[in-house]
C-alpha positions as CSV (number, residue, x, y, z in Angstrom):
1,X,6.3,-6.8,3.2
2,X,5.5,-9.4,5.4
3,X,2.9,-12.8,3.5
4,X,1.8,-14.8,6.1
5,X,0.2,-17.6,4.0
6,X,3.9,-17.8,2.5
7,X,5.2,-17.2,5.7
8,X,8.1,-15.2,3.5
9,X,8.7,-11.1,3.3
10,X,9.5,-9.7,0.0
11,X,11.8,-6.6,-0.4
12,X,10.1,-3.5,-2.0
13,X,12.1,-0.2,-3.8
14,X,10.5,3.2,-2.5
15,X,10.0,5.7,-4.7
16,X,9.1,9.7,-4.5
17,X,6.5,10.0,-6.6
18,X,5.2,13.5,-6.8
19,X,4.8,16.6,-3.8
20,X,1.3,18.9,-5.2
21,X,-1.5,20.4,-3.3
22,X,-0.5,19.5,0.1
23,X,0.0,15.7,-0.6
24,X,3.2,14.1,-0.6
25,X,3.3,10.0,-2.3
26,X,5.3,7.6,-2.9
27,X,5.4,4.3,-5.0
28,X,6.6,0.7,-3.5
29,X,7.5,-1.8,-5.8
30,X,8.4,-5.3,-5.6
31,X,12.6,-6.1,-6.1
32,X,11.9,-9.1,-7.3
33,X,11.2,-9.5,-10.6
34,X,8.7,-12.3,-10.6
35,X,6.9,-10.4,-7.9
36,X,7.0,-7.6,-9.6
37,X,4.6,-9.1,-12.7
38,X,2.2,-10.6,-10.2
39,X,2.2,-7.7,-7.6
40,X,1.3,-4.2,-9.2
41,X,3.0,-0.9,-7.3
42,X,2.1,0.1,-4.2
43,X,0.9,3.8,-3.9
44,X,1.0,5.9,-0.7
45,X,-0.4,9.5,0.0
46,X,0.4,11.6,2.4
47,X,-1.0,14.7,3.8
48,X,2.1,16.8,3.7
49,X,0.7,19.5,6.2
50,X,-0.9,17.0,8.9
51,X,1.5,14.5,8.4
52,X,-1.1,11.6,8.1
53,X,-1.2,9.0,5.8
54,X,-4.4,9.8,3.3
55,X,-4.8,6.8,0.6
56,X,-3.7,3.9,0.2
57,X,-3.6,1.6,-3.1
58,X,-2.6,-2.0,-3.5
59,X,-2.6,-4.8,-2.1
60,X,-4.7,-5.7,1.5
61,X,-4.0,-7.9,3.9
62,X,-7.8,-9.3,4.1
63,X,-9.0,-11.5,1.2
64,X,-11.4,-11.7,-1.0
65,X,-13.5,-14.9,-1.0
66,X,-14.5,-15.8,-5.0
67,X,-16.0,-18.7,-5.8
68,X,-15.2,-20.4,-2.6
69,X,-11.6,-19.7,-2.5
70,X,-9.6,-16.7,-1.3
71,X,-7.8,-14.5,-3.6
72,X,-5.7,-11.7,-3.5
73,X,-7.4,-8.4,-3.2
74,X,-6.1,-5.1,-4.5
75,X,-8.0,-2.2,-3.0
76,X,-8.0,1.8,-2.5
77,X,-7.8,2.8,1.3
78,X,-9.0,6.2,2.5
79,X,-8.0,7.4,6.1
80,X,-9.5,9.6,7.9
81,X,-8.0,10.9,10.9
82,X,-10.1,10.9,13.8
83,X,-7.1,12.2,16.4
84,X,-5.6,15.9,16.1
85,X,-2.6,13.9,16.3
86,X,-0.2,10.6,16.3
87,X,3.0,9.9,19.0
């Protein structure tokens, strides 16, 4: 994963998670140790059938501005295809 205001990429282990009711997902979560207890999981869901990511949990790219400062924001991302399909 690529942090641009660290201008740094941290390494992430991928994990099968669980295949039910047409969904496929996944966990990513940070190698590093020290990452790992500031940086929760990552969660992915696929739509097994349509092959389309679904959801997305974790963190965003975009910030979120508190108290006049930016800070990290964790967030849940729902996709919703709007083409029958993806090259």
């Amino acid at each position: 994963m690529l942090v641009l205001k660290d201008k740094t990429t941290y390494g992430f282990d991928l994990k099968l998670e669980k295949q039910a009711k047409g969904h496929t997902s996944f966990t990513l979560t940070p190698s590093n140790l020290l990452i790992r207890l500031a940086v929760a999981p990552l969660r992915v869901v696929f739509d097994t059938s349509a092959r389309t990511v679904a959801r997305y949990e974790g963190r965003v790219p975009p910030m979120e501005s508190v108290a006049g400062k930016l800070k990290d924001l964790d967030a849940r991302v729902v996709y919703t295809p709007v083409s029958a399909t993806y090259r």
